[in-house]
C-alpha positions in Angstrom: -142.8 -38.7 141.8 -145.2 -39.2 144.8 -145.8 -40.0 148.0 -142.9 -41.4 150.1 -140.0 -40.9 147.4 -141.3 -37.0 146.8 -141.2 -36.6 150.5 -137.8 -37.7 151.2 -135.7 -38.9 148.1 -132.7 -36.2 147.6 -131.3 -34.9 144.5 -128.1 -35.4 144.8 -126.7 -32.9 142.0 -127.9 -30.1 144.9 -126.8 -31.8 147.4 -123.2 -32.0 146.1 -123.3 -28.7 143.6 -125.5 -26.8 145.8 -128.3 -24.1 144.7 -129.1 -20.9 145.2 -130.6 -19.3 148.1 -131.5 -15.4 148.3 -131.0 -13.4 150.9 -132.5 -10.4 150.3 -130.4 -7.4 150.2 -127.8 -9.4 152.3 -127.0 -11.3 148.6 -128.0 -14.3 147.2 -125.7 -18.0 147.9 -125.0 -20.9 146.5 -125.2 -23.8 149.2 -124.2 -27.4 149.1 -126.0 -29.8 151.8 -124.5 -30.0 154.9 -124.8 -33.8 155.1 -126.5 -36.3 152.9 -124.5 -36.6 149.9 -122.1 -33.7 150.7 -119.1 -35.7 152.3 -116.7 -33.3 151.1 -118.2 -31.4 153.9 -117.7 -34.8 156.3 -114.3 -35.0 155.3 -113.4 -31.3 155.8 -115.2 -31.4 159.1 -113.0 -34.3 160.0 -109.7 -32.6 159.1 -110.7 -29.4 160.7 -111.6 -31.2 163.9 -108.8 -34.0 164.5 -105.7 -31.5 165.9 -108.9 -31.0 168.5 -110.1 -34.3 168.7 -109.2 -35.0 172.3 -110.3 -31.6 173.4 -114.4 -32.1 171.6 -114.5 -35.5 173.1 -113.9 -34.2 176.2 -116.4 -30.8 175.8 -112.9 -29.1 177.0 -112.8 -27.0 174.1 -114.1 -23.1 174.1 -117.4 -22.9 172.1 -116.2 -20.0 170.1 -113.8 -22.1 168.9 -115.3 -25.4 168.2 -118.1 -22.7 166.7 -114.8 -21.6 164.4 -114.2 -24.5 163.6 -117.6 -25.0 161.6 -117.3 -21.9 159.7 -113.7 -22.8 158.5 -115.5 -26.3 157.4 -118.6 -24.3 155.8 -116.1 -21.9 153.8 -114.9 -24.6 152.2 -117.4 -26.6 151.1 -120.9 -25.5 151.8 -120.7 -22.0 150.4 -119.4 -22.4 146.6 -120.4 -19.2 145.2 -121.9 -15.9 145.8 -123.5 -12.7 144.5 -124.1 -9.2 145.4 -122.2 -9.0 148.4 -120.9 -6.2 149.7 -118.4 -5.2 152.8 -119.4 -2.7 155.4 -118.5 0.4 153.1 -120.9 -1.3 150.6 -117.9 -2.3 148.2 -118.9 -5.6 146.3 -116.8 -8.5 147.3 -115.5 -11.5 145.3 -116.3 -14.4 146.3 -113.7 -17.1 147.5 -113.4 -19.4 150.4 -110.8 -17.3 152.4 -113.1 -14.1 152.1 -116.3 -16.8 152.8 -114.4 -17.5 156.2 -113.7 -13.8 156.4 -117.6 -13.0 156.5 -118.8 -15.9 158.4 -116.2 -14.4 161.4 -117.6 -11.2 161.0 -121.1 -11.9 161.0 -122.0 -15.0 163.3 -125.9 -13.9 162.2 -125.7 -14.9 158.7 -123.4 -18.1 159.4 -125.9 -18.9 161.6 -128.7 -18.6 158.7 -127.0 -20.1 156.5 -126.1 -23.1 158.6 -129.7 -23.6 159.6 -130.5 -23.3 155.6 -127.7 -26.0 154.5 -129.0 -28.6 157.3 -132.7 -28.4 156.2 -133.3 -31.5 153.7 -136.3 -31.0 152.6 -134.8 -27.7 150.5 -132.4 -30.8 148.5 -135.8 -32.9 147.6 -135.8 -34.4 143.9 -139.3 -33.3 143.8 -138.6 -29.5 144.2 -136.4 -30.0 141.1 -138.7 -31.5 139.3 -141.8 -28.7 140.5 -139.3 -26.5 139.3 -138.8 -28.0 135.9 -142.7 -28.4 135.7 -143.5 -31.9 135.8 
């Protein structure tokens, strides 16, 4: 693949199923697109959001909680796995999507990373799979 389609065409298998992105010694994640084919994300954004519908239309709502609000929607479905992470007494933690949120509230730093990481396409390219296969 060339040109226009290796510069934009999506694989949609990492899109949806995510892939893993290393963190250093903060752990390594597995992260589904936020957007593109993702729309579990869409949907869960959507049910998060409507008892605040009003309140976001408006821009009446508090930004640390509309901010919330995100996380509980990227605990869900755009982190679907992790490894190697660890609490503050350096005790390894399971992963799961209540202990995802959990994280995320503790430390708005990695959300943040991760969030900027999730929204960049070109990391969900067809061609990277491919370079990565070798062709």
């Amino acid at each position: 693949m060339s040109g226009t389609f290796a510069a934009f065409k999506s694989d949609v298998d990492r899109e949806r199923n995510g892939l893993w992105l290393d963190y250093g010694d903060a752990g390594e994640f597995l992260v589904a697109r936020a957007g593109g084919a993702n729309k579990a994300y869409e949907k869960a954004l959507a049910r998060i959001t409507k008892p605040h519908r009003r309140a976001l239309e408006a821009e009446a709502i508090d930004s640390d909680k509309a901010f919330d609000l995100m996380k509980q929607a990227f605990a869900e479905t755009i982190v679907l796995d992790w490894k190697g992470i660890t609490d503050a007494e350096g005790n390894e933690v399971p992963y799961s999507k209540e202990k995802c949120l959990w994280l995320f509230r503790e430390l708005d730093d990695l959300f943040q990373a991760i969030r900027e990481d999730a929204h960049k396409a070109t990391l969900y390219r067809a061609s990277l799979r491919e370079e990565a296969a070798g062709n």
